[in-house]
C-alpha positions in Angstrom: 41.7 -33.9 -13.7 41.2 -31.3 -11.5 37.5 -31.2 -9.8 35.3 -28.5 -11.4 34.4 -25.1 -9.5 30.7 -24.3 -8.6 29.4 -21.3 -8.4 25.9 -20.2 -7.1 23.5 -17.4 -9.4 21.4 -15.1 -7.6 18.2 -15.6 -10.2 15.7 -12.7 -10.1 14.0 -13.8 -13.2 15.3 -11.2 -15.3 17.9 -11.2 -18.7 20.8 -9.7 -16.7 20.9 -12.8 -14.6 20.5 -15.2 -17.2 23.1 -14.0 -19.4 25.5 -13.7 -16.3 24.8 -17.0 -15.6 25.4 -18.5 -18.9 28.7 -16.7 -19.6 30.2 -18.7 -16.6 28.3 -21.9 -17.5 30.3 -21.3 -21.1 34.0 -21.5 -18.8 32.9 -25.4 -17.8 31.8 -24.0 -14.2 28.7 -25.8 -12.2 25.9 -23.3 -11.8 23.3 -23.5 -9.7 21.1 -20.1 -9.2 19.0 -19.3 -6.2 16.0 -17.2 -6.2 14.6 -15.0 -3.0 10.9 -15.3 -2.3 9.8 -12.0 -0.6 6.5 -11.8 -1.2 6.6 -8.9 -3.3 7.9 -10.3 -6.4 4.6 -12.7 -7.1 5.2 -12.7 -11.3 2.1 -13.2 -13.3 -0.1 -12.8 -10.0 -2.1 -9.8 -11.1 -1.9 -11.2 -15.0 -3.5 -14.4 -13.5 -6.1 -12.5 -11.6 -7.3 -10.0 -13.9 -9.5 -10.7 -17.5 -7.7 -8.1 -19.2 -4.2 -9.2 -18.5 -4.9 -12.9 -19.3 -3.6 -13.4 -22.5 0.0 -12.5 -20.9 2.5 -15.3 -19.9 1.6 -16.4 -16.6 5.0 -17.9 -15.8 7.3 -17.9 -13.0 10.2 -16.2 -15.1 13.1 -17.4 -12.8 11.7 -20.9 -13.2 11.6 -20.0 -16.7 15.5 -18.6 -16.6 16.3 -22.4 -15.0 14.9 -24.0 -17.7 16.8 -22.4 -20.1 20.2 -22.9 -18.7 19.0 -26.1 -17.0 20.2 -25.4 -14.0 18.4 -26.5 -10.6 17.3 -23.9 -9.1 16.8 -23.6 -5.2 14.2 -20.9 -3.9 14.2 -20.1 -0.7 11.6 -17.7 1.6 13.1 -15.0 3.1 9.6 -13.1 3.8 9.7 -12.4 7.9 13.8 -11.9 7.5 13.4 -9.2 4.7 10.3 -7.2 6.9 13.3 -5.5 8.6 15.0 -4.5 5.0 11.6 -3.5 4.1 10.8 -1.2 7.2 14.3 0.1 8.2 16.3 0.1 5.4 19.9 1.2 6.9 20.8 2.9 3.2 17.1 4.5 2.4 14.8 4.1 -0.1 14.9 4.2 -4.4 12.8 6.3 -5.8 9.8 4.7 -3.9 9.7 2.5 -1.0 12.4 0.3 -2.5 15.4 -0.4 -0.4 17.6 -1.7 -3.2 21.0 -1.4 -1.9 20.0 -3.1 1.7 18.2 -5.7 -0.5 21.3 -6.6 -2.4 23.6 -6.5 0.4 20.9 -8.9 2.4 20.4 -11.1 -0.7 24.3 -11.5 -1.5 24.8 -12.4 2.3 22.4 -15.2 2.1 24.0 -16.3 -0.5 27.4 -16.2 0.9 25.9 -17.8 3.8 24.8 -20.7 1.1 27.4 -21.4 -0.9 29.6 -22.1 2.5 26.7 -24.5 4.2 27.2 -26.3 0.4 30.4 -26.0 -0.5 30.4 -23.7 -3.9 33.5 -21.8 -4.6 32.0 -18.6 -6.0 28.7 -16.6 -6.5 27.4 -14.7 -9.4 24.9 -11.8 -10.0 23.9 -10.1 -13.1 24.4 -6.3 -11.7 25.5 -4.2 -14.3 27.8 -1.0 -13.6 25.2 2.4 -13.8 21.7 0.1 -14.7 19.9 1.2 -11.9 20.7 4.5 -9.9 20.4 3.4 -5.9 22.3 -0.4 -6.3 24.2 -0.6 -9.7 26.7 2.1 -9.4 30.4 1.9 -9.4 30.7 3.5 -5.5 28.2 1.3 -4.5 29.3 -2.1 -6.2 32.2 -2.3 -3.2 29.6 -1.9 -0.8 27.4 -4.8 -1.7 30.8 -6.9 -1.7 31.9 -5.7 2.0 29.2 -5.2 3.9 27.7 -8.9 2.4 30.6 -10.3 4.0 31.4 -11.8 0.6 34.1 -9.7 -0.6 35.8 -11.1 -3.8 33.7 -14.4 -3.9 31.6 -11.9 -5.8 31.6 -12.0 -9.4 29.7 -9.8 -11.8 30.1 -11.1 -15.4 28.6 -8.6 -17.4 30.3 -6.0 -16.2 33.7 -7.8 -14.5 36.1 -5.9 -17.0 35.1 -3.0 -15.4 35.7 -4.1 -11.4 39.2 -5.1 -9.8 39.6 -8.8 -10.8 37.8 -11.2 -7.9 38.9 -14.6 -6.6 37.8 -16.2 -9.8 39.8 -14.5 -11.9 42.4 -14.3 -9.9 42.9 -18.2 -9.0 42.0 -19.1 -12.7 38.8 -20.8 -12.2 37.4 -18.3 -14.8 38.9 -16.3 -17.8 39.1 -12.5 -17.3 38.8 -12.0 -20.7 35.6 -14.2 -21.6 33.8 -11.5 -18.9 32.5 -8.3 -20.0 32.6 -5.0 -19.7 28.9 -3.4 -20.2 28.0 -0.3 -18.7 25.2 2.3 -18.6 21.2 2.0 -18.7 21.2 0.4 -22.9 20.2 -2.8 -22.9 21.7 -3.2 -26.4 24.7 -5.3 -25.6 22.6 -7.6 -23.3 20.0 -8.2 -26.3 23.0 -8.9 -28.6 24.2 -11.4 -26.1 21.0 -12.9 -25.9 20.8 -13.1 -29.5 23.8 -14.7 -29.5 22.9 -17.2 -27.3 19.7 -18.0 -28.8 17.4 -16.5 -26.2 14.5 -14.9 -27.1 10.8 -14.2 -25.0 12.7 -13.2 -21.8 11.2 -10.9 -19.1 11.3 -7.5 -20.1 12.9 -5.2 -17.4 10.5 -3.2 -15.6 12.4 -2.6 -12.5 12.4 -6.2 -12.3 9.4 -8.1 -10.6 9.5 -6.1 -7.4 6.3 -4.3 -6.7 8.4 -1.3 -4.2 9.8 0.0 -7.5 6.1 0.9 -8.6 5.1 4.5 -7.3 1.2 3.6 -6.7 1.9 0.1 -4.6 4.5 2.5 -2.4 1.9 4.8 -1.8 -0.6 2.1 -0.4 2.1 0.5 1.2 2.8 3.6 2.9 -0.6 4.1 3.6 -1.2 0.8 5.1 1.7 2.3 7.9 0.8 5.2 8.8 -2.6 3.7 9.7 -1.3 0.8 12.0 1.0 3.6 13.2 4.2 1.0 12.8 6.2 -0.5 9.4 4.6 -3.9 10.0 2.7 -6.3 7.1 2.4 -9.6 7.1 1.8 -11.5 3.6 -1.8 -11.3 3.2 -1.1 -7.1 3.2 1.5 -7.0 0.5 -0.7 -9.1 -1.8 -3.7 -7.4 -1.0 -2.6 -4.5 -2.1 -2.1 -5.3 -5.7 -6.1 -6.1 -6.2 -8.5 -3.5 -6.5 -9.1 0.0 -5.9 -8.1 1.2 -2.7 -10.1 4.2 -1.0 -9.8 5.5 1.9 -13.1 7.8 3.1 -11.9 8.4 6.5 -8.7 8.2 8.5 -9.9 5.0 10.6 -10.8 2.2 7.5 -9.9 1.7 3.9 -12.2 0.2 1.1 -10.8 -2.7 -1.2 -12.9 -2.7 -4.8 -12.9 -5.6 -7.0 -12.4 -3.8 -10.2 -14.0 -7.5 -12.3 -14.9 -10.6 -12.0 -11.3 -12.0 -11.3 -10.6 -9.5 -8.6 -14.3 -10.5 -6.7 -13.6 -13.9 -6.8 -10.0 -13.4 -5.6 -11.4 -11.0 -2.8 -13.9 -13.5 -1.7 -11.2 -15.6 -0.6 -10.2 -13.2 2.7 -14.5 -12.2 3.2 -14.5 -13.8 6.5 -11.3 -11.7 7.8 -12.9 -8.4 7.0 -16.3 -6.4 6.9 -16.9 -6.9 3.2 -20.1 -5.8 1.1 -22.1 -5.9 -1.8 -24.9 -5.3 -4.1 -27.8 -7.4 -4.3 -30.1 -5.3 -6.2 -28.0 -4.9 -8.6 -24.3 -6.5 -10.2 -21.4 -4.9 -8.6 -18.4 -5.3 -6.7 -17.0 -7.2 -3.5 -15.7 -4.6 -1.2 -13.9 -5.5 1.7 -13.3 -2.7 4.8 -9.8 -3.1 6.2 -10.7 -1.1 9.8 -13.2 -0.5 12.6 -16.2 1.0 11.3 -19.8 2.4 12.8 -22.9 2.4 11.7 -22.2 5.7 9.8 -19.3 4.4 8.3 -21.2 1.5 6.6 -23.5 3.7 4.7 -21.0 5.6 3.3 -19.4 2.6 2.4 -22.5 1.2 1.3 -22.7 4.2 -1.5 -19.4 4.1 -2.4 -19.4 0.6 -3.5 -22.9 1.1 -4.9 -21.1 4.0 -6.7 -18.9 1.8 -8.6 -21.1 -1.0 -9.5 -24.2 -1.2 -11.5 -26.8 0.4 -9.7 -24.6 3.9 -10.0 -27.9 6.0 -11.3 -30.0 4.5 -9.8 -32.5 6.3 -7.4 -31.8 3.6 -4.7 -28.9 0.7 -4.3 -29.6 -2.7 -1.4 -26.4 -3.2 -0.3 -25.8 -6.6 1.9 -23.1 -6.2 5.0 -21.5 -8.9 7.0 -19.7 -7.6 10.1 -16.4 -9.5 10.8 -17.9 -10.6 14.1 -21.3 -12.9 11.8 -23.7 -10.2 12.6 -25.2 -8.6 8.8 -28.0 -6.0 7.6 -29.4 -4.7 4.9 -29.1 -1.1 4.0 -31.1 1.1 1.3 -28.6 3.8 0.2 -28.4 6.3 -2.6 -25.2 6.3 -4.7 -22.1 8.4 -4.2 -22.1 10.8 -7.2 -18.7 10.9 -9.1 -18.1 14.7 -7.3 -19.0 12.9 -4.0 -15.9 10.8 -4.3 -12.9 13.3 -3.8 -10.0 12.1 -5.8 -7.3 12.5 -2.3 -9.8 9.6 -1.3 -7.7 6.9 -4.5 -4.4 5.5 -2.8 
C-alpha cells in the first residue's frame, strides 16, 4: 500500500477554504490547515464587545472550519513578521490599506516553509480565479506561486481546471478531474457545493475577517501614521482602533469614545497607558487621549466627551482627568454643541 500524501490548507475561516479543503480530503489525502494570526483578523472581537452585536456568533470561524472537516488545525503568529507587509507592501495596496497580493505571497511562503520543516507533499488554498480584484486574478495567480517560492506545490481546488495542472495532478496524488473549475465573483457554485456537502452556517464573505479591507479602519490606520510620522503599530494599536469613536481635535492627540457600556469597560483595560476621562456629574463615556496634551487641550477634551455623554444640555458637565504620569483634576466645562464638533474632526 502505497503511504498516503499530506497536504497542508491555508484556513482563513471562510467557505472558499473549507470547501477547497474538503474536495481533497474527498481524494483520501491527509489535510491539515494552518491559520495566520495577524492581529487584524480578531473574528467576533467587536461582536463580543459591543451590546448590540451580542446576539451574533462569537466564534473563531477557522476553529469552526476545523471542526467541520476535523482536521487539526495549527495557528501560528505571524504579527511583527507581517508589520513589513503591512507598511511596505512591495505590490501596493487593495482598495484600502490592504496589501493582498504581498499577503498571499507572504502567507503561501510560510506555508511552503511548513510543509518542508513537516514533511507534507502539497499545499492547498481556496483562491478562486476573478473573486477578488488585487489577489484572485488569472495574471496574478502565477505570481503568488513564484514569488512564494512554492511553484507547483500549489494547488487551488476550486478553480484547478482553470490553472496549468500542478505537481498533484501531475504525479497522480490527486484527480484532475474531481477539481473544479469556478470562476468570477458568484458565489453560487460554492453554496451548491456546500449544500452538497452538508454545510450550512458558514462565515459569510465580507472581504474575509481582515479589518484593512474596511474603508473606515484604513482611514484610522492611516491616521494613526501620519501622526507618529512612520508605518509603525504594535498590537494594542490595531485593536484599539476597532472600539469607539475616534476624534481627532487637533493635529498633536486623538480622543477614543466608548460608544456603551461594553466599549467603557473594554477601554478601562488600557486607562493607565493613556490620559483618559470622564464624567462624574453625570453618566457618560471613558475617553482615552492617545497624545501629549496641555492644559488647553484637556478642556476641550473635557467638552467633547461631556458632549457625547449625558450631561450634553446641560448648563455645566465635572469632568474627572488622570494624567498618564498619576497627577488628576477636576474641571467644570460647558458642553461642545453638535456645530462645535466639525465633522473632518470623525476618523
Amino acid at each position: 500500500m502505497r503511504e498516503p500524501r499530506k497536504a497542508v490548507a491555508l484556513i482563513s475561516g471562510g467557505l472558499d477554504s473549507l470547501l477547497a479543503a474538503r474536495v481533497i480530503q474527498d481524494q483520501g489525502i491527509h489535510v491539515e490547515g494552518i491559520n495566520f494570526y495577524t492581529g487584524f483578523c480578531v473574528e467576533g472581537h467587536t461582536h463580543a464587545i459591543r451590546s448590540k452585536a451580542r446576539a451574533k456568533p462569537k466564534r473563531n470561524n477557522a476553529l469552526w472550519v476545523a471542526e467541520q472537516l476535523g482536521i487539526r488545525l495549527h495557528i501560528i503568529d505571524i504579527i511583527d513578521e507581517y508589520k513589513d507587509i503591512v507598511a511596505n507592501p512591495r505590490h501596493g495596496y487593495g482598495a484600502n490599506l490592504n496589501p493582498c497580493l504581498d499577503c498571499k505571497i507572504f502567507m503561501v511562503r510560510k506555508a511552503h516553509e511548513w510543509i518542508r520543516e513537516n514533511g507534507f507533499d502539497f499545499i492547498i488554498t481556496g483562491e478562486v480565479i476573478g473573486q477578488r480584484p488585487k489577489s484572485q486574478r488569472k495574471d496574478t495567480m502565477p505570481v503568488i506561486a513564484r514569488e512564494s517560492g512554492a511553484d507547483d506545490v500549489l494547488l487551488r481546488p476550486l478553480c484547478a481546471k482553470n490553472l496549468p495542472p500542478t505537481r498533484a495532478e501531475r504525479e497522480g496524488w490527486v484527480d484532475r478531474e474531481k477539481l473544479h473549475d469556478f470562476t468570477g465573483r458568484s458565489r453560487k457554485p460554492q453554496m451548491a457545493l456546500a449544500a452538497k456537502y452538508g454545510f450550512a452556517d458558514y462565515a459569510q464573505p465580507a472581504g474575509g475577517c481582515c479589518f484593512l479591507t474596511d474603508e473606515q479602519y484604513s482611514h484610522k490606520l492611516a491616521d494613526l501614521w501620519k501622526a507618529r510620522g512612520s508605518r509603525r503599530y504594535e498590537l494594542d494599536d490595531i485593536m484599539l482602533l476597532k472600539v469607539g469613536r475616534h476624534l481627532r481635535p487637533r493635529p498633536h492627540f486623538k480622543m477614543i469614545i466608548g460608544r456603551e457600556d461594553g466599549e467603557n469597560r473594554f477601554l478601562h483595560g488600557y486607562r493607565k497607558q493613556f490620559t483618559h476621562l470622564f464624567s462624574t456629574s453625570h453618566s457618560g463615556p471613558l475617553v482615552l487621549i492617545d497624545g501629549d496634551v496641555n492644559q488647553d487641550d484637556l478642556v476641550l477634551a473635557a467638552r467633547v466627551a461631556a458632549r457625547f455623554g449625558q450631561g450634553r444640555d446641560a448648563a455645566q458637565v465635572e469632568v474627572e482627568v488622570h494624567r498618564k504620569d498619576g497627577a488628576s483634576q477636576t474641571l467644570q466645562v460647558v458642553p461642545l454643541s453638535s456645530a462645535e464638533v466639525p465633522e473632518d474632526w470623525y476618523l
